[in-house]
C-alpha positions in Angstrom: 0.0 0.0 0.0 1.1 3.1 -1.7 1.5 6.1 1.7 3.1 9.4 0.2 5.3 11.2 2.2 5.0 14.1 3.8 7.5 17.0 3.4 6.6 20.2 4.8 9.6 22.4 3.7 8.3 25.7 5.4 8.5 23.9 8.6 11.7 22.0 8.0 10.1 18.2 8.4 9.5 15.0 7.1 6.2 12.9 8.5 6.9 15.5 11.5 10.9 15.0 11.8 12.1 18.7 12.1 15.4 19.5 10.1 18.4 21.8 10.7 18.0 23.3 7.4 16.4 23.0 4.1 19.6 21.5 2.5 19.5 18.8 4.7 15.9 18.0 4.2 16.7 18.0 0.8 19.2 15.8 0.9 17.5 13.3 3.2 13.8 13.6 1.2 16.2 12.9 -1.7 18.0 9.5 -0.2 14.6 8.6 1.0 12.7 9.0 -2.8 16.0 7.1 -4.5 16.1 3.9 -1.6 11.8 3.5 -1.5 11.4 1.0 -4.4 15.1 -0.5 -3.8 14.1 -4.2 -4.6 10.5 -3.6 -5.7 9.4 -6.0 -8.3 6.0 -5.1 -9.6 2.8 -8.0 -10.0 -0.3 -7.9 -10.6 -1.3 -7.5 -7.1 0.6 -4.4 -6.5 0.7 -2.9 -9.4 -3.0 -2.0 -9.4 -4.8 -4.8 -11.8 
């Protein structure tokens, strides 16, 4: 089940983690996006049909 995740960058957070600073939100919202399907082989089931 697909759950998107929440990045607020006028508060500095992600899902409610507060950051230093909005490079290092950026950073870690980036290493986050690149790592979530690591190993993700799509089906039926989970693809949607």
């Amino acid at each position: 089940m697909y759950k998107p995740t929440e990045i607020d960058g006028t508060n500095l957070t992600i899902t409610g983690v507060r950051f230093p600073a909005l490079d290092t939100l950026d950073r870690t919202a980036d290493a986050i996006g690149s790592n979530m399907f690591r190993g993700f082989l799509a089906d039926a089931e989970n693809a949607g049909q």
